[in-house]
KETOR-222874 format. One record per residue (C-alpha): x negated, y negated, z. Coordinates in steps of 0.5 Angstrom, whole numbers, padded with zeros to 4 digits, always signed. Layout:
! KETOR-222874
XYZ
...
END
This chain:
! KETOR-222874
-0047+0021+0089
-0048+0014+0091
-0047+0011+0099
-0039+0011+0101
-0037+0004+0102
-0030+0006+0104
-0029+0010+0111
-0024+0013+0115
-0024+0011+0121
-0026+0017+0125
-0032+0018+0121
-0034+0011+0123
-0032+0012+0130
-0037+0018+0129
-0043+0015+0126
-0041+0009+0130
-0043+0014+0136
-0049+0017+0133
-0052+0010+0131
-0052+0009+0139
-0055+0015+0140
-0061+0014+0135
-0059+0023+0133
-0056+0025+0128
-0055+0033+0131
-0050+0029+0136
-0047+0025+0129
-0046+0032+0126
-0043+0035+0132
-0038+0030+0132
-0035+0032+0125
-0030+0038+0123
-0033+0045+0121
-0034+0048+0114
-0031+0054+0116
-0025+0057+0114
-0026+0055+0106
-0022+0059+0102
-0022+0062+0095
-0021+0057+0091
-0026+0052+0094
-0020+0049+0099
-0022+0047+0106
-0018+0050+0112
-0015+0043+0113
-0011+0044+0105
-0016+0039+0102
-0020+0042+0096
-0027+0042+0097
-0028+0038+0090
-0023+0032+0093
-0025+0033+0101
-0025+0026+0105
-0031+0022+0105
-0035+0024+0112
-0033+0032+0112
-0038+0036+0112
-0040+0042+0106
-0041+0048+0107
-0048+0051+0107
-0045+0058+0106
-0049+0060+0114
-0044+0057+0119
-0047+0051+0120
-0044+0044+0116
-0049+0040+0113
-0047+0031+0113
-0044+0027+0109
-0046+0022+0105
-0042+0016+0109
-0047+0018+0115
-0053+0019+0111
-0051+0013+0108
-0051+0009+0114
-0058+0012+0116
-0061+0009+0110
-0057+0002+0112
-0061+0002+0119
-0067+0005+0117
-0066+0010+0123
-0069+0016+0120
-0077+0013+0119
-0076+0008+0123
-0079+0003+0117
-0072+0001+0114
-0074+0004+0107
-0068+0009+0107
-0073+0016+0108
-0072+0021+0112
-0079+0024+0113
-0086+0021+0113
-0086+0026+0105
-0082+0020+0102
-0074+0020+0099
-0073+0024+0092
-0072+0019+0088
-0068+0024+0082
-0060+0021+0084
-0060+0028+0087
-0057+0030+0095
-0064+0033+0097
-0063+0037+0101
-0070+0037+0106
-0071+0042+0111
-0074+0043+0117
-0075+0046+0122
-0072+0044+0129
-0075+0046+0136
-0069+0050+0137
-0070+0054+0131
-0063+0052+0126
-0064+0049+0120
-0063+0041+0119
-0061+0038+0113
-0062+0032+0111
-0060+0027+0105
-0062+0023+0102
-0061+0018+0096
-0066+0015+0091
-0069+0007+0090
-0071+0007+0085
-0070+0011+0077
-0077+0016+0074
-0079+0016+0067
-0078+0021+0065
-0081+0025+0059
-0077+0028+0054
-0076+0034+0050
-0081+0035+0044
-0079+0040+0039
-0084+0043+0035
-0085+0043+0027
-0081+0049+0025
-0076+0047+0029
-0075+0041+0028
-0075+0043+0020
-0069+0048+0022
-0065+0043+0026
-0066+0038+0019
-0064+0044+0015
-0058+0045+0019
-0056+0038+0018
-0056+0038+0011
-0052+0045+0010
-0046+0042+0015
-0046+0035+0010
-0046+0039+0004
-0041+0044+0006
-0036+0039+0009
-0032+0038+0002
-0032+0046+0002
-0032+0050+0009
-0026+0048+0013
-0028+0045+0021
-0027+0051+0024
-0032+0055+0020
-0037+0049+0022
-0035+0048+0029
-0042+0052+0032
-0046+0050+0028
-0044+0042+0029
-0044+0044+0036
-0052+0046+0035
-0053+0041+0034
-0051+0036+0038
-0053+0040+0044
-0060+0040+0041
-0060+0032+0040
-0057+0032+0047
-0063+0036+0051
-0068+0033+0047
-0067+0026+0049
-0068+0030+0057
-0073+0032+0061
-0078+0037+0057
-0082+0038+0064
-0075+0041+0067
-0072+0048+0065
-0065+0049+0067
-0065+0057+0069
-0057+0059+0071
-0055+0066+0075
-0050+0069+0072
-0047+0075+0075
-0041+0080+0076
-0037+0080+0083
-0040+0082+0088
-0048+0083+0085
-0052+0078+0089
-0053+0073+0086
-0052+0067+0090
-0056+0071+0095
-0062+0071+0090
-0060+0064+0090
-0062+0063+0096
-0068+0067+0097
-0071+0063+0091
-0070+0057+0094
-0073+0060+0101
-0066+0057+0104
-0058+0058+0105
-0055+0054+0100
-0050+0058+0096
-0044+0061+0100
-0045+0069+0100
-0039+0074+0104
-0035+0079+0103
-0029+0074+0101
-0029+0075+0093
-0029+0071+0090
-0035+0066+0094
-0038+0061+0089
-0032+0057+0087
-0036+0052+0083
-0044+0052+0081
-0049+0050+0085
-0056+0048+0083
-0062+0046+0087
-0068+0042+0084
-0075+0044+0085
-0078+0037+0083
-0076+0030+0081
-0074+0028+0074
-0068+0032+0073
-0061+0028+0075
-0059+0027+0066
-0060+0035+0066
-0056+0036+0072
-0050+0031+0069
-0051+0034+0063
-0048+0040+0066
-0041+0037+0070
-0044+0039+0077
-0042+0034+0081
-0047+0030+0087
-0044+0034+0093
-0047+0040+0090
-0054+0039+0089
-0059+0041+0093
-0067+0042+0095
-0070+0049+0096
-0075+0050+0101
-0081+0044+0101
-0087+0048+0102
-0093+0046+0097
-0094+0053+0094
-0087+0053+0092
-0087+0046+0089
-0094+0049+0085
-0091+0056+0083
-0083+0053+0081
-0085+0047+0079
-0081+0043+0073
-0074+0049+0075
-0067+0047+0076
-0063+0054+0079
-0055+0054+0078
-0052+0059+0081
-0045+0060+0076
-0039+0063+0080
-0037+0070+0077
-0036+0072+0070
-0031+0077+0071
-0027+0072+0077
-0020+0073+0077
-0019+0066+0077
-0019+0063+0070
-0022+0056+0072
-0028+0060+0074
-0030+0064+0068
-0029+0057+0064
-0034+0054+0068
-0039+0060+0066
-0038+0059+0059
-0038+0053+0059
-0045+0052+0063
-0048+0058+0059
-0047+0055+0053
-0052+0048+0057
-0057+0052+0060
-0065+0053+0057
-0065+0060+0060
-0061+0065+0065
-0061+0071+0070
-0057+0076+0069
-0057+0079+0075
-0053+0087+0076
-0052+0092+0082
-0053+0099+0081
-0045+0100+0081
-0043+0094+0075
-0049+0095+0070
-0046+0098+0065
-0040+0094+0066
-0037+0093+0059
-0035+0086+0060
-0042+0084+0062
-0045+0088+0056
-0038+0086+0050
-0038+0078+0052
-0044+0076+0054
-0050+0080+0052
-0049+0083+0046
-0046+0076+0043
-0052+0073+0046
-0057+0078+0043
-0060+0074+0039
-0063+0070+0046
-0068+0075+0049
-0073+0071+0049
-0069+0066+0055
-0066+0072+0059
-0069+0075+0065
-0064+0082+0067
-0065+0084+0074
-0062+0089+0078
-0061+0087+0084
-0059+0091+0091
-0065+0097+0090
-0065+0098+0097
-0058+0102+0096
-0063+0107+0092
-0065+0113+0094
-0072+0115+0092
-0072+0115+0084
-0066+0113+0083
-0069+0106+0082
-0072+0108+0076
-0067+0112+0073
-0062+0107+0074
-0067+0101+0070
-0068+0106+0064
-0061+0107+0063
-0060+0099+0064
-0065+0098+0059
-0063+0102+0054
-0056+0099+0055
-0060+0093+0053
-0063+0097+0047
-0056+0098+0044
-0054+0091+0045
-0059+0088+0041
-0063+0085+0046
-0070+0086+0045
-0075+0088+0051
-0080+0083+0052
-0086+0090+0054
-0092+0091+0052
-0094+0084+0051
-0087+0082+0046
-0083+0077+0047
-0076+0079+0049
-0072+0080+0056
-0075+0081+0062
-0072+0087+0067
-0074+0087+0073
-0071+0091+0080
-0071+0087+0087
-0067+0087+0093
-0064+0080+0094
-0063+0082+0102
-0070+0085+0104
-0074+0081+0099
-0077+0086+0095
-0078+0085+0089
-0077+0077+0089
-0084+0075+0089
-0085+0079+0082
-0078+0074+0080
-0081+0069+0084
-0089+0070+0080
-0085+0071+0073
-0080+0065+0073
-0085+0060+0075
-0089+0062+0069
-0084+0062+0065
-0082+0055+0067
-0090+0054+0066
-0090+0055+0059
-0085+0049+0058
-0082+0052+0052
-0076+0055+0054
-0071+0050+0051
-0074+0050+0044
-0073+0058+0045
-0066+0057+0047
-0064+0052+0041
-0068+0056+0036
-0063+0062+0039
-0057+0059+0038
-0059+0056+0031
-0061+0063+0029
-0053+0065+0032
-0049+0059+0028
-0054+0062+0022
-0051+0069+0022
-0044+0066+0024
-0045+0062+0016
-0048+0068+0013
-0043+0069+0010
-0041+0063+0008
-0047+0063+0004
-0050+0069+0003
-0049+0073-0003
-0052+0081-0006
-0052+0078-0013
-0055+0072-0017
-0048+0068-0018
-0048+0063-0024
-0046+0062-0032
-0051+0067-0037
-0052+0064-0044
-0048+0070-0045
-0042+0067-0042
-0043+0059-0044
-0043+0063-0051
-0037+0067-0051
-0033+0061-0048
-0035+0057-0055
-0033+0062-0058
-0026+0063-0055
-0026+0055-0056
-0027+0056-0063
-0023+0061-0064
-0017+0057-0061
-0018+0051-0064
-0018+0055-0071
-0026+0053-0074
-0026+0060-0078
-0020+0059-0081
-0022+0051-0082
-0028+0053-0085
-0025+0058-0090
-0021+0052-0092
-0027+0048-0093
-0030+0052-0098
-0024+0054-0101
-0023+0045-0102
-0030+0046-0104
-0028+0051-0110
-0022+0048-0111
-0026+0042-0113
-0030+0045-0118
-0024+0049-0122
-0021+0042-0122
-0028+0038-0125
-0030+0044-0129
-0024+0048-0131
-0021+0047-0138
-0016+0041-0139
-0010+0047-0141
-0011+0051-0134
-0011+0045-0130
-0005+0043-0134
-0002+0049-0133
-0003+0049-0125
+0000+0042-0124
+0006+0045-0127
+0006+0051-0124
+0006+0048-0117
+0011+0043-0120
+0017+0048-0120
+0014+0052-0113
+0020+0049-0108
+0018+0047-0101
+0024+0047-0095
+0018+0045-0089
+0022+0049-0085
+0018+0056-0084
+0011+0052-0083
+0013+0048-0079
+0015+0054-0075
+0009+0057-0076
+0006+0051-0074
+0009+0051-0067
+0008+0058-0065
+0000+0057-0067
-0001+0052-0063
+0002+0056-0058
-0002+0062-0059
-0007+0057-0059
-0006+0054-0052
-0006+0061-0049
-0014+0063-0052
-0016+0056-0049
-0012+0058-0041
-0015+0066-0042
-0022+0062-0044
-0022+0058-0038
-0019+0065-0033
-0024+0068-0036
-0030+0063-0036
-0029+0062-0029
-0028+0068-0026
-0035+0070-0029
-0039+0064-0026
-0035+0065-0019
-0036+0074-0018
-0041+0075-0013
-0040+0068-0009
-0038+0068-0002
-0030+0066-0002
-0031+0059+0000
-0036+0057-0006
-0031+0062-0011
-0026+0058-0010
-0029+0052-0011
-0032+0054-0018
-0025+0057-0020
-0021+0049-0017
-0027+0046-0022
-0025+0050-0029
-0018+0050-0027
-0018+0042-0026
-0023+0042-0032
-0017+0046-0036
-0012+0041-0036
-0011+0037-0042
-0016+0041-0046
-0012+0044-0051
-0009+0037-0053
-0017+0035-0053
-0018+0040-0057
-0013+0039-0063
-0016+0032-0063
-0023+0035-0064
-0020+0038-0070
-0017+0033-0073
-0023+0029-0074
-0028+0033-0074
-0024+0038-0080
-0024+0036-0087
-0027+0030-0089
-0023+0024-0092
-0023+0024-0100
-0026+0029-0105
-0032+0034-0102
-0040+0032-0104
-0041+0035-0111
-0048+0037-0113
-0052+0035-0119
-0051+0040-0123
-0043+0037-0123
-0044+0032-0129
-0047+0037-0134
-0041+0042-0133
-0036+0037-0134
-0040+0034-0140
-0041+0042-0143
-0033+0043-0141
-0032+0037-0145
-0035+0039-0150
-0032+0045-0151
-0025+0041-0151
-0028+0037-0156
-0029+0042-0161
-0023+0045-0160
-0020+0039-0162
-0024+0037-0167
-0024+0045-0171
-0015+0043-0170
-0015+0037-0173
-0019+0040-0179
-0015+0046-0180
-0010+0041-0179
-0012+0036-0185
-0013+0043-0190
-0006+0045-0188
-0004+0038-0191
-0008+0037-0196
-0011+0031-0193
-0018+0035-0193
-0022+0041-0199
-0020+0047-0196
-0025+0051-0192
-0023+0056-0186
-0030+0058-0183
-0032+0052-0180
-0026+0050-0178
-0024+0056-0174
-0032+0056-0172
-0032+0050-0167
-0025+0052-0166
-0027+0059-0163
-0033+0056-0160
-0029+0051-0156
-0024+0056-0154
-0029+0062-0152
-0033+0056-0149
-0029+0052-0145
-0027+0059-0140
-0034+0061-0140
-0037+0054-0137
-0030+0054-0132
-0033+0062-0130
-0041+0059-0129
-0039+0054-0125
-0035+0058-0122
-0040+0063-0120
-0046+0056-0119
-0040+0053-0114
-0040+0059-0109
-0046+0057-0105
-0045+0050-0105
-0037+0052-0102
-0040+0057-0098
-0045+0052-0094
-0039+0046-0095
-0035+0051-0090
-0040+0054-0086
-0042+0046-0084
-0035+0045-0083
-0034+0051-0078
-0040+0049-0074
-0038+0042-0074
-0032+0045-0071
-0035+0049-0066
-0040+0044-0063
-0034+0040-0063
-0030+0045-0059
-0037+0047-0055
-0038+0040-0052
-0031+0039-0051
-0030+0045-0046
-0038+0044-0043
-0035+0036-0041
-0028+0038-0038
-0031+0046-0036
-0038+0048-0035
-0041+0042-0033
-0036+0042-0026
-0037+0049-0026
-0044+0048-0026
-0045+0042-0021
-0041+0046-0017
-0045+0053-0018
-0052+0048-0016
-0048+0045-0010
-0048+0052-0008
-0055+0054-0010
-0057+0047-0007
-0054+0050+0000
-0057+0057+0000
-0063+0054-0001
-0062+0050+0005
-0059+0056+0009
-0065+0060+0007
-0069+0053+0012
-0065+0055+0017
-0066+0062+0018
-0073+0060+0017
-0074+0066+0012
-0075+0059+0006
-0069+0063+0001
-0063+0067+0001
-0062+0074-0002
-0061+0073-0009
END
C-alpha cells in the first residue's frame, strides 16, 4: 500500500497536531476507534472495511486501533521516526518487501504499538526451481493438454490448465518463502493460533461468528510482496509478527494467512478459502474437539485433498477443554478419520501429514507447531510438493480419459477381414471366376473345331436379350453391395474403438465414419480398371501347336470329303478306305484336341482368375486402408502418443495396457 496523497480534512488537522507534538501516541489518540466492526467486515460508522477512509485506523482485533497509512506516510516525509530523514521507524531499518510492517515494541506503559512503515527501495528476490522429475511432469502435462485439445472438451481439461498455469506463476516467485494458510471451521481457534505464531494480536479473535471477514497475513521476512499479491489480500491486511532473533531464525522464509471460516455463512467468505487454498504451498487445518469429525471439513476438503498429505498439518486445537486422556482418544479417532479420508500420516519418519494437539489459548502445545512449521519452511520444498500434488490430482482427474484395462488397437485380424469384407463388396471372387472362365473361353474358342465354334455362334444368335432383368440385377447388386462396404467400415471401427475410453472411441468411429464417404463409388472404379483387361486373355506357348493340330484334323476331314466326293462323281478310282480313313481321323481328331486343350487349359485359366482376384483385392484393400484404417490408425497413435504422455505425468513412464 503506497503513501495516500489524498486527505481528508480532519485527518490532516489530526496529523498536522501530531506533527507538533513530535508523538505519534497523541496522533493515534486524535483518531476514531476500530470498535464496533460488524460481521461483514463493516465499520460502526456504515463503512465497509475494505473501502474505509484514508486515515481510519484498522482493527487490531484487541481493542486497541492501529495507524493509518496517511499518518504514517507523513512520519516518512518529516523523517520524525529516527530523526534521519530516511522514512524508518526504528534503528532495525524499514522492511523493504512492499508490505505494511508492522513493528512491535514494547512501550513504558506496557501497550503494543504499531507502526508502519513502507519500502525504498525493491529486493532481488530468488526464484522458485523445480527439480527434474518434476519439471518433466510439468512438461508431459503440457503436451497431453496440446494433443487432446482437438479431442477433450475445455471443461475436462479446465484443472489441468490451471495446473499448469499455477505452476509457471509460483516458479517465477520467491523459492525462499513458503506460503502456509490456517484454515479452519467457525469457532476452531485459528485465527487465535494466528496470533500465538506470530507472538502478537493480529487476527480479530471473539465470541461474534463470524470474525475473520477477510484473510490476513504476516510475513516473517522480506521478499514476500509477489506471493502475497499473487493471493488478492490487500496492503491493509498485511502484517509483521514479533521481531525477535529467535523467531526470525526458526520461521524465517513463512508467510502465515489466516483464511475466513470454510463453513461461514457468508458465501463470499468460503469463496475466499477456495479460492486462497488453491494458491497457497501448504495448510493447517486446525480442528476443536466438537468439530473434528464434521463432515464438511472431511467431504470437501480433506478427502478431495488427499493427495496433498505431505503439505498439510492437521491440529487440534483447545486441548485444554480435555480432561485427562481425553486428549489422546480424541487424536486417535482423528487420525483415524484421516486414514479413511486418504490422508497418509507422515509417522514413523514417512512422508504425510502432521497431526499435532495444542491449545492456542494457554500455549501448549505451540512451540512443537512452532519447531515443526519452521522446519518445514527450512526444508524449502513445500512448493514443489504442493505443485507435485495437484499434478497428481488433475492426473486422477483424466485418468479416464486416458486410461484403459485392455490393449486398444486394429489386429492383423481385423485389417484382414476388413479386406475381405471390401472384396467381397466389390465382387473380386466372382470377377476372378470370370477371368477364368474368359480364360477357357478363350482356349475353346482358338482350339475348339470350326463346326462347334460355328454352331455356338448360331446359337447365340437366336438367344434373345430384352436388358431389362440385368439391368435390374445390376441395381440391386450395387445395392447389396454398398450395404457389405457400410457393414464393413461399422464393423472395422468398432473393432479398433472397444476398450478405448469414450473420448478417444469417438474419434476412431468419426474417422472410419469420415473415411467411408464416397468408398463405394471408389471402389466400383477400383473394379472397372483393375477387372479384366482390355483385348484377349495372354495364351500360353502351347496355344500354337494346338491350334495347328486342330487345323490339321480339319484339314483331313476335308481332304477325306472331298475324296470320297471325287469317287462319288467318278472324278477319281474308286477307293473307300483311305478316304474314310483321314476322314475318321479328323472327325475323332479334331474333338480330342479340343478336349486336350482343354484339360491343359485349366491351370493357366485357374492362375488367370486367381491373378484377377488378387489384383481385385489389393485394389479393393488399398483402397479402404487410404479412405479407413489409415485415419483410424493416425488416431489410434494419437491416443497411444497421449497415454504415453499421461503415464509421464503419473510419473509411473506408462498406462496400464
Amino acid at each position: 500500500m503506497t503513501a495516500a496523497t489524498d486527505r481528508n480534512h480532519d485527518h490532516t488537522d489530526n496529523a498536522d497536531h501530531a506533527d507538533e507534538a513530535g508523538s505519534t501516541d497523541e496522533r493515534a489518540a486524535n483518531r476514531p476507534s476500530a470498535e464496533g466492526t460488524s460481521e461483514n467486515g463493516s465499520r460502526g460508522d456504515g463503512a465497509p472495511e475494505g473501502e474505509r477512509p484514508q486515515g481510519h485506523a484498522a482493527d487490531t482485533g484487541s481493542g486497541r486501533a492501529e495507524p493509518a497509512d496517511d499518518d504514517h506516510a507523513r512520519v516518512d516525509e518529516r523523517g520524525r521516526a529516527d530523526g534521519d530523514g530516511s522514512g524508518r521507524t526504528d534503528s532495525a531499518g524499514a522492511w523493504d518487501d512492499g508490505l505494511i510492517a508492522r513493528r512491535v515494541t514494547e512501550t513504558a506503559t506496557g501497550h503494543v504499538a504499531a507502526v508502519e512503515s513502507r519500502a525504498s527501495s525493491p529486493q532481488t528476490v530468488t526464484t522458485l526451481t523445480y527439480d527434474g522429475p518434476l519439471r518433466s511432469r510439468l512438461e508431459a502435462l503440457r503436451e497431453l493438454v496440446g494433443l487432446s485439445r482437438t479431442r477433450l472438451d475445455s471443461r475436462t481439461l479446465a484443472e489441468a490448465g490451471r495446473v499448469l498455469d499455477e505452476a509457471a506463476a509460483r516458479r517465477r516467485l520467491s523459492g525462499q518463502h513458503t506460503v502456509v494458510a490456517i484454515a479452519g471451521a467457525t469457532g476452531s481457534g485459528k485465527s487465535q493460533l494466528f496470533n500465538a505464531l506470530a507472538g502478537v494480536a493480529i487476527s480479530e479473535t471473539g465470541v461474534r461468528r463470524p470474525t475473520t471477514a477477510l484473510p490476513i497475513v504476516c510475513s516473517w521476512s522480506d521478499g514476500a510482496s509477489s506471493l502475497i499479491d499473487r493471493l488478492g489480500i490487500p496492503g491493509r491486511l498485511r502484517r509483521r509478527p514479533m521481531q525477535s532473533a529467535e523467531a526470525e531464525a526458526q520461521l524465517g522464509g513463512l508467510v502465515l494467512v489466516d483464511l475466513p471460516d470454510h463453513d461461514s455463512a457468508a458465501v463470499q467468505h468460503r469463496e475466499q478459502v477456495d479460492r486462497v487454498l488453491a494458491l497457497v504451498d501448504a495448510i493447517i487445518w486446525v480442528v476443536d474437539p466438537e468439530k473434528y469429525a464434521d463432515a464438511v471439513l472431511h467431504e470437501r476438503y480433506l478427502r478431495p485433498m488427499a493427495g496433498h498429505a505431505e503439505v498439510m498439518f492437521v491440529v487440534l486445537n483447545q486441548i485444554d477443554r480435555l480432561p485427562g486422556e481425553a486428549t489422546e482418544q480424541v487424536l486417535d479417532d482423528l487420525r483415524r478419520l484421516l486414514d479413511e479420508d486418504g490422508i497418509a500420516l507422515g509417522e514413523y519418519g514417512e512422508p504425510g501429514a502432521t497431526v499435532l494437539a495444542l491449545s492456542a489459548l494457554t500455549g501448549d502445545g505451540v512451540g512443537e507447531l512452532r519447531e515443526a512449521l519452521g522446519q518445514f519452511v527450512k526444508e524449502r520444498g513445500a512448493p514443489g510438493r504442493r505443485i507435485a500434488a495437484d499434478v497428481d490430482a488433475a492426473a486422477a482427474r483424466l485418468r479416464p480419459a486416458y486410461a484403459t484395462a485392455r490393449r486398444a488397437g486394429l489386429s492383423e485380424e481385423a485389417r484382414d477381414e476388413f479386406a475381405d469384407r471390401l472384396a467381397d463388396a466389390v465382387g473380386a471372387t466372382a470377377a476372378g471366376e470370370a477371368a477364368e472362365r474368359a480364360w477357357l473361353r478363350n482356349a475353346n474358342r482358338a482350339c475348339g473345331t470350326p463346326w462347334l465354334r460355328l454352331w455356338r455362334w448360331y446359337r447365340d444368335r437366336l438367344e434373345p436379350s430384352t436388358g431389362r432383368f440385368p439391368q435390374r440385377a445390376q441395381q440391386d447388386e450395387e445395392a447389396t453391395a454398398r450395404q457389405r462396404v457400410e457393414q464393413a467400415v461399422r464393423t472395422v471401427a468398432d473393432r479398433a474403438s472397444t476398450g478405448l475410453p469414450a473420448p478417444w472411441a469417438q474419434a476412431v468411429r468419426e474417422a472410419a465414419a469420415r473415411g467411408s464417404q464416397g468408398l463405394p463409388e471408389a471402389l466400383d472404379k477400383l473394379a472397372a480398371r483393375a477387372g479384366l483387361p482390355p483385348g484377349r486373355p495372354p495364351r500360353p506357348g502351347w496355344w500354337p501347336v494346338a491350334v495347328l493340330a486342330q487345323a490339321s484334323m480339319t484339314i483331313l476331314q476335308v481332304m477325306g470329303g472331298l475324296w470320297l466326293l471325287g469317287q462319288i462323281i467318278g472324278f477319281m478310282a474308286p477307293n473307300l478306305g483311305v478316304p474314310v480313313l483321314l476322314m475318321l481321323c479328323g472327325i475323332v481328331g479334331g474333338p480330342l484336341v479340343e478336349w486336350s486343350c482343354r484339360m491343359a487349359a485349366r491351370g493357366p485359366a485357374r492362375r488367370f482368375g486367381a491373378e484377377a482376384e488378387r489384383r481385385l483385392r489389393e485394389a479393393a484393400a488399398g483402397c479402404g486402408r487410404a479412405r479407413v484404417l489409415d485415419p483410424v490408425a493416425a488416431e489410434l497413435l494419437r491416443y497411444r502418443e497421449v497415454r504415453e504422455q499421461y503415464g509421464r505425468v503419473t510419473g509411473v513412464g506408462a498406462v496400464v495396457r
